[in-house]
C-alpha positions in Angstrom: 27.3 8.6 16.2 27.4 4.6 16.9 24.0 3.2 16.8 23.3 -0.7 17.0 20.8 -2.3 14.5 17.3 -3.7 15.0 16.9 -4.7 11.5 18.7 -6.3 8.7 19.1 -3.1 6.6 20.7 -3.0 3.1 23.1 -0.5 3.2 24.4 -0.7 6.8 24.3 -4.2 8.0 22.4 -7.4 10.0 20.6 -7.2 13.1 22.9 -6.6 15.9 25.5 -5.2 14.5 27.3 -1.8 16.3 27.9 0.8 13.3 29.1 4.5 13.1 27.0 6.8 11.0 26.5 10.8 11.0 24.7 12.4 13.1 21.7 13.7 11.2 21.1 10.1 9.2 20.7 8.6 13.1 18.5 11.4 14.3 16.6 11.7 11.2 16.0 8.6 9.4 17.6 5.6 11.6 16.2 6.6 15.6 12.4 7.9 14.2 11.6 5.0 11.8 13.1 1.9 14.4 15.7 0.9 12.3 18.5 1.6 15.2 19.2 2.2 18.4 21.8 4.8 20.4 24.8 2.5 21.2 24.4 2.6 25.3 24.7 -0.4 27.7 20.8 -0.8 28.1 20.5 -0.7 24.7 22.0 -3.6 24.3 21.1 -5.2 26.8 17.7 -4.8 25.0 18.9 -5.7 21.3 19.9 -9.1 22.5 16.7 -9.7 24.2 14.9 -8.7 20.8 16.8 -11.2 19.4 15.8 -13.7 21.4 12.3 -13.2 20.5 13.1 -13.2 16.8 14.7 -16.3 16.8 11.4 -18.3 18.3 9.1 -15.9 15.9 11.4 -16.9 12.7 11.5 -20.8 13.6 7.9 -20.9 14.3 7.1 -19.1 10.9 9.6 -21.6 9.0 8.1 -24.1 10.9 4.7 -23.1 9.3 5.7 -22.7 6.0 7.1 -25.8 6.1 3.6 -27.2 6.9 1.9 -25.4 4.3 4.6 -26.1 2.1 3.8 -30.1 2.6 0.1 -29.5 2.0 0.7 -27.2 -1.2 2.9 -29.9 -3.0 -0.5 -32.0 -2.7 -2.4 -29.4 -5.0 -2.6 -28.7 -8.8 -4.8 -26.2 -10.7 -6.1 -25.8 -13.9 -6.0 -23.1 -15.6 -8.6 -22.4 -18.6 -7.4 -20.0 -21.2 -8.8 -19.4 -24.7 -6.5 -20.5 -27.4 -5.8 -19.2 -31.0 -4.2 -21.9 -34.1 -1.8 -24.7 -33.0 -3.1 -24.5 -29.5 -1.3 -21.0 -28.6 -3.1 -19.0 -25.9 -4.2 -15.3 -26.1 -1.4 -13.5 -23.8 0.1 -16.0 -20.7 -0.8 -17.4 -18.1 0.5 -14.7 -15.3 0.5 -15.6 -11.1 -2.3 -13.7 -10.7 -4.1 -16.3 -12.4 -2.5 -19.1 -10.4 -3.0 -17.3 -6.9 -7.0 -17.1 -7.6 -6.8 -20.8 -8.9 -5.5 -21.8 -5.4 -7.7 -19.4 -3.7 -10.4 -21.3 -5.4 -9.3 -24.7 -3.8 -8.9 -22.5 -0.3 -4.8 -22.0 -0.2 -4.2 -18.3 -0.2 -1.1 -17.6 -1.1 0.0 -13.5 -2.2 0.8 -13.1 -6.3 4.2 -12.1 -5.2 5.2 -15.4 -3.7 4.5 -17.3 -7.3 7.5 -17.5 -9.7 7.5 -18.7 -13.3 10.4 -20.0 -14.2 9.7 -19.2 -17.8 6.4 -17.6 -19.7 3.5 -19.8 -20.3 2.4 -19.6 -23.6 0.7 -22.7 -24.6 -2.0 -25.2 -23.2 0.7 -28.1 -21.3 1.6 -29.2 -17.6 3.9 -26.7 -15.6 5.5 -27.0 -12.6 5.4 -23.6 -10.5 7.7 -22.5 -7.6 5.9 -20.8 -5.1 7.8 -19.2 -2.1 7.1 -19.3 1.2 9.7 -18.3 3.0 13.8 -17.2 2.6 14.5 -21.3 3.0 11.0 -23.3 1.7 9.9 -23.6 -2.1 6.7 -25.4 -2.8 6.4 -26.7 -6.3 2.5 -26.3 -7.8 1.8 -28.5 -10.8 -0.1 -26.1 -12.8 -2.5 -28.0 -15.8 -3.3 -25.0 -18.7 -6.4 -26.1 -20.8 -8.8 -24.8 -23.0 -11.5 -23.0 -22.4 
């Protein structure tokens, strides 16, 4: 059966795209869940207006991450751990802790978005990538002091 895509989907292909699966994986999985559509004429007909409207809703939502992104690279948090002998903290510092410490200055911004580039184990200055969207990283100067 040739369905056409509505989504980008891993193991078939990009939005759009016009691909031959069996039968029972279309009506069972694909159809029910709006991943694909039946290949007919008024189906695509619709697919290329849903694109149209995905287009305007993606630039408008890289448009706003690009404005938070701007006002993010304007913040830094501190971060106030205990520490043990030669200044090493208890544990690390983990992007839980840095998605409360910007909640705290009012950005909220999902522990999932935050990447470490490596662990933080001791007190120091770090620079933290936080992702916004597929094309915008906002770097987060992150201070770790004692408590």
């Amino acid at each position: 059966m040739k369905v056409i895509l509505r989504k980008d989907f891993d193991q078939l292909g990009k939005i759009g795209e016009i691909v031959e699966v069996k039968d029972g994986y279309a009506l069972n999985f694909l159809l029910p869940r709006n991943i694909a559509y039946a290949a007919l004429k008024g189906n695509i007909r619709a697919l290329e207006e849903e694109k149209k409207q995905m287009s305007k809703k993606q630039a408008k939502e890289l448009d706003d991450a690009k404005v938070f992104s701007s006002e993010l690279e304007k913040v830094s948090v501190t971060i106030p751990v205990k520490v043990g002998e030669e200044d090493k903290i208890f544990g690390t510092v983990t992007s839980q802790m840095i998605s409360d410490a910007l909640k705290e200055k009012g950005y909220d911004v999902d522990k999932r978005k935050i990447e470490i580039p490596e662990a933080i184990k001791a007190l120091g200055i770090y620079s933290v990538n936080v992702k916004l969207h597929s094309d915008v990283i906002s770097v987060v100067k992150t201070w770790v002091v004692r408590d």
